[in-house]
N, C-alpha and C positions, 0 to 999 in steps of 0.2 A: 709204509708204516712210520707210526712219528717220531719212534722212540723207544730203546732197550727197555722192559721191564724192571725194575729197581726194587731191593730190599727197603723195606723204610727210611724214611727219609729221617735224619735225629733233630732234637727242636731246635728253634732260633737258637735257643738259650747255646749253642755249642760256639755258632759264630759271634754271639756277643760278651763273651765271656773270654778275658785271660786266663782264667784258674785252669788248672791240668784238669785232663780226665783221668779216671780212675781208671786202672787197671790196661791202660793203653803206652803202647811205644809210641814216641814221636823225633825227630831226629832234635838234636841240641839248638836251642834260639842260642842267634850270637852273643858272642859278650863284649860289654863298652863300657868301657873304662872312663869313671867322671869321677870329678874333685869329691864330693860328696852326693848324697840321696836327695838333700835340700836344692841342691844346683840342677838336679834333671828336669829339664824343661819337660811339661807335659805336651802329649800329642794332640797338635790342634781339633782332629778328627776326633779326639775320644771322646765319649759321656763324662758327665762329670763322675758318677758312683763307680767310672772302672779306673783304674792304676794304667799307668804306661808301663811299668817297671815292675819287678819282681825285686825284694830284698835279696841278699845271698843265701839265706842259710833257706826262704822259702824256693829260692831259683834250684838249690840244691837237693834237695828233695823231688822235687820234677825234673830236672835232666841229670839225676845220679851223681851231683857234684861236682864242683869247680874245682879242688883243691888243685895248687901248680899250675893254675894257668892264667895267676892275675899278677904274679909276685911284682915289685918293682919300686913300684913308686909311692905303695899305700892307700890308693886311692880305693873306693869300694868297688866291686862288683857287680853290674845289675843287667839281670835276663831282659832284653827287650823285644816287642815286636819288632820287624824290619818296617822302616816307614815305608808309608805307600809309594810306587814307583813314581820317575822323573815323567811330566808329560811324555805323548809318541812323539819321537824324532819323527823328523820330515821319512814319510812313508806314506805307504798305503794301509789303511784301516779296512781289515776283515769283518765284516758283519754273512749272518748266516739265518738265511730264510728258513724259517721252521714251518713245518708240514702244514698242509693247505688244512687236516682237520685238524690242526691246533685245541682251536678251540670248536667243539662239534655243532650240528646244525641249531641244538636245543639248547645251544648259547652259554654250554659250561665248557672246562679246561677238560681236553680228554687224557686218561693217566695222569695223573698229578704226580704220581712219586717219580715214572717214569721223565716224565717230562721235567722236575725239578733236576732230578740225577744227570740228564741231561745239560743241560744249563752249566749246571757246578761244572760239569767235564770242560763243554766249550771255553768259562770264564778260568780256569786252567789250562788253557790250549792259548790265551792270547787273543782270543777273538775279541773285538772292540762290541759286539754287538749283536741283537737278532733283530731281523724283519719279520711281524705281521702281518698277515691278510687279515682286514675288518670288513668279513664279509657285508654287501647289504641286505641279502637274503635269510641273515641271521640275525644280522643288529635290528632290522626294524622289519620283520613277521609276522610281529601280531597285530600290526595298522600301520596305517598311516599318520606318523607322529611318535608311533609307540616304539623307543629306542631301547636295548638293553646288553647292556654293553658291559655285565656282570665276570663272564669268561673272560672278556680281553683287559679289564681292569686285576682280574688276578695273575693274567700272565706279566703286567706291568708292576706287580709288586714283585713276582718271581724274580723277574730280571731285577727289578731295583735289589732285594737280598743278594746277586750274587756279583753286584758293580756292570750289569750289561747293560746296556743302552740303547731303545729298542723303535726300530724306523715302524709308525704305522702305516698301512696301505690301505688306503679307504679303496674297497676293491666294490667298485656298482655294475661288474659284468656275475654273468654265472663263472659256476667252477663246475667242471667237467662237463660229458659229452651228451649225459645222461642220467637216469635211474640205474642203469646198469654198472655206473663207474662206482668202485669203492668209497668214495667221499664227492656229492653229488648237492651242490647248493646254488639254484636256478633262479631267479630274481624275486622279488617277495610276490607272494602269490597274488595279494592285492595288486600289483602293476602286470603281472600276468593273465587274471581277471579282465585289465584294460587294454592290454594286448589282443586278448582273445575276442573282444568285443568292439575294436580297432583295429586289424592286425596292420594297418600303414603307419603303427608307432615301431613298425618292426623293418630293418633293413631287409630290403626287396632287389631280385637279381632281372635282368630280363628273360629270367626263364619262371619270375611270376616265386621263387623261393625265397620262403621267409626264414629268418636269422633271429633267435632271441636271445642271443650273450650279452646284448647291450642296447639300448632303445637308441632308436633312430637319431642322427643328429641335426632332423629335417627340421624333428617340433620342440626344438632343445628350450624355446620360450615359448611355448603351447601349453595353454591351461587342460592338458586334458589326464593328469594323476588325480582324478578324485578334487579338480578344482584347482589343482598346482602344476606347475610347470615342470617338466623334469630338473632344469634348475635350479627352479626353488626345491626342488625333492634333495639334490645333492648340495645346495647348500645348509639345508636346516638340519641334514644329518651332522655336515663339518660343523656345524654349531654346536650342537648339541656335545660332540665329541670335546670340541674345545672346552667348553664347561665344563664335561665329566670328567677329564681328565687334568683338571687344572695345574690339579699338585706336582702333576708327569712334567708338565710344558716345559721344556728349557735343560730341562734337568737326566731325566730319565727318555723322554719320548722327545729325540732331537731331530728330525723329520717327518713330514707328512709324503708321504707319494698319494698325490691322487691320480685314482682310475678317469683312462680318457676315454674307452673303448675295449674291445673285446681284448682277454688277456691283460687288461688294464693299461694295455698301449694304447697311443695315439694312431689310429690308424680304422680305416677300415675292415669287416669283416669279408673281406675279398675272397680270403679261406679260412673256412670253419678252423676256429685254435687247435682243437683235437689234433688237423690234418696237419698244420703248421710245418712240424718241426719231424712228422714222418719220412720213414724211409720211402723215395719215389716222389716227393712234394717236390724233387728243385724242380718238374714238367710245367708245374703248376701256372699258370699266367693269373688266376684269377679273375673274378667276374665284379664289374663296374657295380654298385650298391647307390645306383641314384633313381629305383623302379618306383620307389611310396610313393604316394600321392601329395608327399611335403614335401620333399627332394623334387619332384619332377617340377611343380609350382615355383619351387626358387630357380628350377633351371631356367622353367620357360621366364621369368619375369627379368633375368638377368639377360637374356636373350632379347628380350623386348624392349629394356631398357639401351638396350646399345645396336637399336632398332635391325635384329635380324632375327626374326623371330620362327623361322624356320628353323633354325640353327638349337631350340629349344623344345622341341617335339618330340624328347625322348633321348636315350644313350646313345654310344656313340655305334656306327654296325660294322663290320667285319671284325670282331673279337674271338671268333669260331667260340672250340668247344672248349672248357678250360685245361685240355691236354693236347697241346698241339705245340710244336716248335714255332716261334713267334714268325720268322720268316715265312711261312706258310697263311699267317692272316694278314688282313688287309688292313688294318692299322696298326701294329705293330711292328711289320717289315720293316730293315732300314731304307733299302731304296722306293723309295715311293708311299711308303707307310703315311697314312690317316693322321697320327699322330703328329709329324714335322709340317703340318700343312694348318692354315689360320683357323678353321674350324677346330682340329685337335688343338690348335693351344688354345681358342679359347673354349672347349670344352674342359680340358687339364686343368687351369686357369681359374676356373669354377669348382671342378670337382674339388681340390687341393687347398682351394683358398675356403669351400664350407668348413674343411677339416681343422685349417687353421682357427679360423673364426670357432669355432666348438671349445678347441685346446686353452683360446684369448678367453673366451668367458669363464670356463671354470679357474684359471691362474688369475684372472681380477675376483672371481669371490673368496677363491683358500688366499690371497695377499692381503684381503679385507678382512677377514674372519680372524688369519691367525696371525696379524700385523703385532708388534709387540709382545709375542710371547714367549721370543727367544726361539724358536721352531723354524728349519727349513722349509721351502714344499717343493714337490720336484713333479716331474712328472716324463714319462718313460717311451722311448721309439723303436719300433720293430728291427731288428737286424734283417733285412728281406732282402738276400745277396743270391737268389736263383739265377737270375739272371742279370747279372753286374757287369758282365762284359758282351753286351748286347747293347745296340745302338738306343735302344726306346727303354729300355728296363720296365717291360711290362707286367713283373711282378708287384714292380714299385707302384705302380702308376697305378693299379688298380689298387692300392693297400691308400691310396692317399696320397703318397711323396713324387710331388713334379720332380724328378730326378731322370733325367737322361744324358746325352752324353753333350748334350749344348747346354747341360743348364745344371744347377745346384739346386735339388730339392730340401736337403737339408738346413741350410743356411737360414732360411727365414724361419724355421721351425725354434731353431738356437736363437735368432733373432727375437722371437715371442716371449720365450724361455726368459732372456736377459734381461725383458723390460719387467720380468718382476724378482728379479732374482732368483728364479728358479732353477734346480740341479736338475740336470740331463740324465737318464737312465739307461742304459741300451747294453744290448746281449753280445755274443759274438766274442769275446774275450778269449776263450778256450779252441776256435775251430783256426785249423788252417786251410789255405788252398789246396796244400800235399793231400787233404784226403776226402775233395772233393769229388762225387762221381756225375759230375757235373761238368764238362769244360766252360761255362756260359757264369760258373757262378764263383763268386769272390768273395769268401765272408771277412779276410783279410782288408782288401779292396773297401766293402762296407765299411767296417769299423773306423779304418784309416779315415775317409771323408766322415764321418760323422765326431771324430776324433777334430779333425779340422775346425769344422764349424763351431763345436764347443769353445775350441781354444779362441778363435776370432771373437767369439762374444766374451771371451772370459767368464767360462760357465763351472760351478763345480762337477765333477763327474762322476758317477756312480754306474761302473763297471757289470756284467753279470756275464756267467757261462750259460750257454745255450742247452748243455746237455749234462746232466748228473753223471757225474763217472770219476774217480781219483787217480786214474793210474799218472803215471808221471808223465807221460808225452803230454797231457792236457792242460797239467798244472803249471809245467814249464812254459808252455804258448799263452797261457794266463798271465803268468810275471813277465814273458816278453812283451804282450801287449798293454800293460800297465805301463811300462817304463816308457811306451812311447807318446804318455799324456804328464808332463811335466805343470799344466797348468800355466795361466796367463800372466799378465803382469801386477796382478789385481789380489793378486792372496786366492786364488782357485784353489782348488782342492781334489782328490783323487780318492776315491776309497772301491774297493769291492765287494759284493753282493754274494758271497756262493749260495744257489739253487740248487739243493737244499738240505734239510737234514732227515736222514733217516737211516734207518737198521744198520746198511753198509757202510756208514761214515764210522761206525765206532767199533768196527769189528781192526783187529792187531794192526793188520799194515795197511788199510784205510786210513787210521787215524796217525800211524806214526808219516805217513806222506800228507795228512794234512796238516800237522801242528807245523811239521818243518816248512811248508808251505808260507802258513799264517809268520811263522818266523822273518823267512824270506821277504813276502810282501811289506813287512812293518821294517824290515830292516833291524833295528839296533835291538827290539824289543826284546826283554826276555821269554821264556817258558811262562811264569808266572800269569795269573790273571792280572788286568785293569781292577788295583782294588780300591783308588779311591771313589769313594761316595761323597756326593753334594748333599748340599741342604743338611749338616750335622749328621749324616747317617754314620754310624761309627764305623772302621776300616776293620778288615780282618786281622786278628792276630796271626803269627807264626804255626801257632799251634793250630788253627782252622786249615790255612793257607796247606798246610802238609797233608791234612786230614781230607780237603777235597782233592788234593794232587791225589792221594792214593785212592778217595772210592771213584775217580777217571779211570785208575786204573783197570778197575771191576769191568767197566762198560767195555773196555776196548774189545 
């Protein structure tokens, strides 16, 4: 669910306004004491038609009077807002992924009130920010070219009213498992139309099974969308976005995450996402995804290019079934395994380096697209830690990442990353080894080298938990594994992702363990929201500031 239910939401007019309300308590704005009323500087932030200042005798009428508490020195008395807060100390910035049906399939905001009153709570909790999914089976539905991006432009005003700062995620896999799931949005039907009439634009396993979370990255420059490339499909979307959201750039919408692959990671669909993160997935090895007739063509020419063209005839064989102890197949064993032998590397070689190659094209178009507009772009790597302490890590290997115990698969990925300044994304933050029911699997282990590799490149990092849950064992293994990414020599940066918001994040001791949380993580920061606004937007007064502290409290 995305979001408590909410009484009316009250109009702008309450946050841009100093004047008291009528017939309401609010606790006392401070008082500060200046030579005269002429001498008070006004607030840079404010409009020109509002007052920074209250005289005395109007201050006193709204908070019940000053008398005895200015005596001294003569000087006047004036009610003020508290200026906006000091930037965030050196910390971690909380940003908070809001529910996949955000904005719904038919392209509006779902709940408004709800989803405002929401918002207001977080930007009273300290949270720097929310994350977006921009679906593409929503943004562009009705054709091909035809974008509408109505929904997610009102969620970017919501946040701009309430000071939050909002990561979009151009997300071009589906969302969920099916028709069956609660909130179900499958790639635009037009490319599914071309799937259905190609299905080798769809990753292929060698048991001949098709994958539609994400089109193939066999024909990633194949004219076959209705005459466009999938490429061109995902860069004319980032275009389009960049224009409609112009006024956002820089300002309100301070990264882009583009989607690389199923779940929006980089990586193969090795295992359907649904399965992912199930209980019973660490067995999982997963299945090689190079069966299409596009994949197979670059295998064999790559094979033939380095004249051994038998070596190119198809996947690699003894992978069994994808539930089996890796020891028991005949490429993944450590002693003797397929994999440490010159056909597995260069089969791995191949497979790892098309993935790379997919990740390089779309971080040269979003560095083309949104080069000067003040906007990050990042893009995000699976935590696949089944099997981490296993000689071949055949989780990994099938997901994409050349990672075994003779080699760094991640490294060149951060490597990629760097060459466009791109922020790293990766889950894993919340789990420990203590409660793995896996001996074979490290999601500690994971995180640590993926943690590494960032830092060598000097990447910024963008943190996420793997599993929704608030109790305190999880939120503590969170700030432990933040603290151990301090960033490079270069001005890096650290922020966290929580996935995500809903019902239970705002019920009593959910939310009082996560503001203290969001506390933690920021270090110095107050309780209060992030209230300054760019670009002239005016700052909350005292009186607003109180009024959204207490309708948070409603939600809790």
């Amino acid at each position: 669910m995305a979001a408590i239910a909410a009484p009316p939401h009250p109009p702008l007019a309450v946050f841009a306004s100093t004047a008291p309300l009528r017939g309401a308590r609010f606790r006392r704005a401070p008082l500060i004491r200046v030579a005269s009323s002429s001498s008070f500087p006004r607030r840079p932030c404010s409009s020109s038609n509002s007052s920074a200042s209250f005289s005395s005798s109007s201050s006193s009428s709204y908070s019940g009077g000053g008398d005895g508490e200015g005596g001294g020195d003569g000087g006047e008395i004036h009610y003020v807002s508290p200026p906006p807060p000091p930037a965030a100390p050196p910390g971690a910035p909380v940003y908070v992924t809001l529910p996949a049906d955000a904005v719904g399939s038919g392209g509006r905001v779902a709940r408004r009130r709800a989803m405002a009153a929401s918002l207001a709570a977080l930007a009273s909790a300290g949270v720097t920010g929310v994350a977006v999914e921009l679906w593409w089976g929503v943004v562009e539905r009705g054709g091909p070219g035809e974008y509408d991006w109505a929904g997610y432009l009102e969620l970017a005003g919501m946040a701009r009213r309430y000071g939050l700062r909002m990561r979009a995620i151009l997300a071009f896999h589906q969302c969920g498992a099916g028709p069956h799931d609660s909130f179900w949005v499958p790639l635009p039907q037009w490319v599914l139309e071309e799937m259905d009439n190609m299905p080798d634009l769809s990753y292929t396993d060698r048991y001949q099974r098709r994958n539609k979370e994400y089109i193939s990255l066999g024909c990633d420059i194949l004219p076959l969308l209705k005459g466009r490339s999938p490429m061109q499909a995902y860069s004319d979307l980032m275009r389009s976005f960049r224009d409609t959201f112009k006024e956002y750039l820089g300002a309100i919408v301070t990264e882009v995450q583009v989607g690389m692959g199923p779940g929006g990671e980089l990586r193969y669909p090795s295992c359907p996402t649904e399965k992912l993160y199930q209980p019973g997935s660490s067995s999982e090895l997963g299945e090689f995804q190079c069966y299409d007739k596009f994949m197979q063509a670059s295998l064999s020419s790559h094979a033939r290019i380095l004249g051994i063209q038998e070596w190119g005839e198809g996947g690699p064989a003894g992978t069994d079934a994808i539930r089996q102890n890796p020891e028991e197949t005949n490429f993944f064993r450590a002693d003797g395994g397929c994999w440490s032998t010159p056909y597995g590397r260069f089969f791995l070689e191949w497979y790892s380096g098309m993935l790379l190659l997919h990740g390089e094209r779309l971080c040269t178009i979003a560095d083309a697209i949104f080069s000067g507009t003040g906007v990050t772009i990042s893009g995000k790597v699976s935590g696949i830690h089944w099997h981490y302490y296993t000689c071949s890590h055949p989780s990994e290997l099938t997901a994409g990442y050349y990672n075994t115990l003779l080699r760094d698969g991640y490294l060149p990925i951060a490597q990629m990353f760097s060459r466009y300044k791109a922020a790293l994304c990766c889950s894993c933050f919340d789990l420990r080894d203590a409660e793995r029911n896996n001996s074979q699997s490290s999601p500690e282990g994971t995180l640590r080298q993926l943690m590494a590799a960032a830092k060598i490149c000097n990447l910024p990092l963008n943190g996420e938990n793997s599993v929704t849950r608030l109790d305190d064992t999880s939120l503590s293994q969170v700030i432990r594994s933040s603290r151990l990414y301090s960033g490079g020599t270069s001005g890096t940066s650290f922020s966290f992702n929580y996935v995500r918001m809903n019902k239970s994040l705002f019920e009593f001791q959910n939310w009082n363990r996560f503001t203290k949380f969001v506390r933690k993580m920021s270090d110095a920061r107050t309780f209060l929201a992030r209230l300054n606004f760019r670009r002239g937007h005016q700052c909350l007064p005292s009186v607003s500031v109180v009024w959204v502290v207490n309708r948070a409290s409603v939600y809790t």
